[in-house]
C-alpha positions as CSV (number, residue, x, y, z in Angstrom):
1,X,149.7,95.6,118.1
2,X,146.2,96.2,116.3
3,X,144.5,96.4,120.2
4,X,146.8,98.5,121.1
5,X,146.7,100.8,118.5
6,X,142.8,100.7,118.2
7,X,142.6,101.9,121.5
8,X,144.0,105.5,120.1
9,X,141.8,105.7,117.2
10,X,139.0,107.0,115.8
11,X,136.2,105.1,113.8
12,X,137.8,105.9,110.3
13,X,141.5,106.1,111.3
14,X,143.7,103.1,109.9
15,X,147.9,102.5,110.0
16,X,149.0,100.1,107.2
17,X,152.0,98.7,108.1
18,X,154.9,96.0,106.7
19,X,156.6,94.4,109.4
20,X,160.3,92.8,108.4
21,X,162.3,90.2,110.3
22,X,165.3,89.1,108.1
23,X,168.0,86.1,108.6
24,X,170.3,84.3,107.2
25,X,168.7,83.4,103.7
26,X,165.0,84.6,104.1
27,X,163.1,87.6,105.1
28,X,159.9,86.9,107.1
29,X,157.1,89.3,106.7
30,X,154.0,90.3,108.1
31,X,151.8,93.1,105.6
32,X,148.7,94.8,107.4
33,X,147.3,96.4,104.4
34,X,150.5,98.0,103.2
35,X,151.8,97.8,99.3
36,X,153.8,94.9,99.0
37,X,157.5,94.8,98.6
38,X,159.0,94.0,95.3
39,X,162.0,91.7,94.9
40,X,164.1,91.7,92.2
41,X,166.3,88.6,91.7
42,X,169.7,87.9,89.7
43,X,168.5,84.9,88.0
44,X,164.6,86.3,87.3
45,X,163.9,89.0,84.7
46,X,162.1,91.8,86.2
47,X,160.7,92.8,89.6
48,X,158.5,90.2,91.2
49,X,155.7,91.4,93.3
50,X,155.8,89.5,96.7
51,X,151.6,89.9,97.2
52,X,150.8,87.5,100.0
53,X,148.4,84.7,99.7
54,X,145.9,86.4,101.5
55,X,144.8,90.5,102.0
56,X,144.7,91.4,105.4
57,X,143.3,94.6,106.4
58,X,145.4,97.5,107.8
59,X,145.7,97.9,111.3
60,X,142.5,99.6,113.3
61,X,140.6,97.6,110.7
62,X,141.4,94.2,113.0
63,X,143.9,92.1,110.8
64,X,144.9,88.5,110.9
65,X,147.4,88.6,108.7
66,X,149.4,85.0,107.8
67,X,153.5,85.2,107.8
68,X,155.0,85.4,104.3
69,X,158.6,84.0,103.8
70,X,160.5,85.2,100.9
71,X,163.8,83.5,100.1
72,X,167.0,85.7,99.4
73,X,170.1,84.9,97.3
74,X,173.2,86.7,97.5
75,X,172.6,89.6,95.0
76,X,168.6,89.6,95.6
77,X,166.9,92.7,96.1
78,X,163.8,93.6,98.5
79,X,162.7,97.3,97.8
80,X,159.8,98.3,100.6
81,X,157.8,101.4,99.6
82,X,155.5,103.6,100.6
83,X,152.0,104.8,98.3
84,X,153.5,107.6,97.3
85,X,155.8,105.5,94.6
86,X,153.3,104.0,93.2
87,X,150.4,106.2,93.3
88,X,152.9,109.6,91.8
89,X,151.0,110.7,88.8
90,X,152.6,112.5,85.5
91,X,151.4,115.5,83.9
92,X,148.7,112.6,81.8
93,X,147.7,111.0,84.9
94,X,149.6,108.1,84.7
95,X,150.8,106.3,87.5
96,X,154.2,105.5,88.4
97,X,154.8,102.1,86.9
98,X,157.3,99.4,88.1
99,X,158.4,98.5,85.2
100,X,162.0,97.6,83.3
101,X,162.8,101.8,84.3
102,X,162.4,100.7,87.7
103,X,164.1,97.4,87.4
104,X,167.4,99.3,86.0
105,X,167.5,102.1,88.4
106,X,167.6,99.0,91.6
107,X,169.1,96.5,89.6
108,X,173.2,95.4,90.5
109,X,175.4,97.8,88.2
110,X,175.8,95.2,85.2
111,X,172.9,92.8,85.5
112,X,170.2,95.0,84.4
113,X,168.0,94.4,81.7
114,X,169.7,95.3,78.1
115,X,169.8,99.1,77.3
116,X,168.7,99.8,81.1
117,X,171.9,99.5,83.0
118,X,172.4,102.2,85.6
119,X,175.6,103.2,85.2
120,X,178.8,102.3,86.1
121,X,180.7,99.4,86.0
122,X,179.7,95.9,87.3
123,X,181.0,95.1,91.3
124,X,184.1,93.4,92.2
125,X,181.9,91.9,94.8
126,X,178.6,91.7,96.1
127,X,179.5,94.0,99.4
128,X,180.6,96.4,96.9
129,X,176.8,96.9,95.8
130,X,175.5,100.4,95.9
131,X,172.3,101.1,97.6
132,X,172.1,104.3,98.0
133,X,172.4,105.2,94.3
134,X,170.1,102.5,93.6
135,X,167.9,104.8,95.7
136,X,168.8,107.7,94.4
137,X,168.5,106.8,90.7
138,X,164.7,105.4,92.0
139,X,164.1,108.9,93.4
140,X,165.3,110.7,90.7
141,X,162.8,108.5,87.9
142,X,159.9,109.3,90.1
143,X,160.5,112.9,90.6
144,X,161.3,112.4,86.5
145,X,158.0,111.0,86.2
146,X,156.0,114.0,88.0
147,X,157.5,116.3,85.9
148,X,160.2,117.8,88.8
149,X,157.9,118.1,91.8
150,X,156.5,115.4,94.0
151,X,153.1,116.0,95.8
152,X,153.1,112.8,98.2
153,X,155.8,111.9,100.6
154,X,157.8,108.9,99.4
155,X,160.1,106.0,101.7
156,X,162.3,103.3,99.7
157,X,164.3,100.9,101.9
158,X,166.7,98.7,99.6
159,X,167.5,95.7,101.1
160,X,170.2,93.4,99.7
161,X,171.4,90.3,101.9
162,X,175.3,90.3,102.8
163,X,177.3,86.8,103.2
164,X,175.4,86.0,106.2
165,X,172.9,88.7,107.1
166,X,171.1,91.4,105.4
167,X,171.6,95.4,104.6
């Protein structure tokens, strides 16, 4: 992929880039330079930063990067994300933290930490898991955060796994 994309660039161009194969259990991931994905687990307090063992460069840059395995559980959350999460400023020049805020707003209804739930009641289920306002509560703490107007474009893909597979 790196050859081929090298092939189109110029000197200081670079694409960072997470690639994502999930099954049964597990996610398998490949991270050219890109922020790593954060996990949040039912059984773990707070989000875990899945960093691999080793940096690899993004690619135009000419990466080798190793394969990182992550295990999921039933209820086990994968958030991927793009710079513009993590590097949205407030008015002070702070930068977005993931933090217990974060934690809440992605978290299962009714197993975030205390005083942080998002709201609504706990699921019947684990299919009955909501995603999208995980997202959207995300979205809406950033945007919070930069005091109402974003100046860097922004991707969040939730990921939860599903009985067998993964959403």
């Amino acid at each position: 992929m790196d050859a081929r994309l090298s092939r189109d660039m110029e000197i200081e161009d670079f694409v960072t880039v997470v690639l994502a194969e999930f099954a049964p259990g597990e996610v398998r991931i490949v991270n050219c330079g890109h922020h790593p994905p954060v996990k949040l687990e039912t059984d773990v307090a707070g989000l875990q930063i899945m960093t691999p063992d080793g940096f690899s460069p993004p690619l135009g840059l000419h990466p080798h990067p190793a394969r990182q395995d992550i295990v999921l559980k039933p209820g086990d959350r994968l958030l991927f994300y793009t710079d513009g999460l993590v590097e949205t400023r407030d008015r002070a020049g702070r930068f977005f933290d993931l933090g217990d805020r974060v934690t809440a707003a992605v978290a299962l209804p009714g197993l975030a930490p205390a005083g942080l739930a998002p709201p609504g009641p706990a699921p019947v289920g684990l299919a009955s898991a909501d995603l999208d306002g995980a997202v959207k509560r995300l979205a809406r703490l950033l945007v919070e955060h930069a005091g109402g107007e974003l100046t860097d474009d922004v991707l969040l893909v939730l990921c939860e796994p599903q009985g067998t597979g993964v959403i």
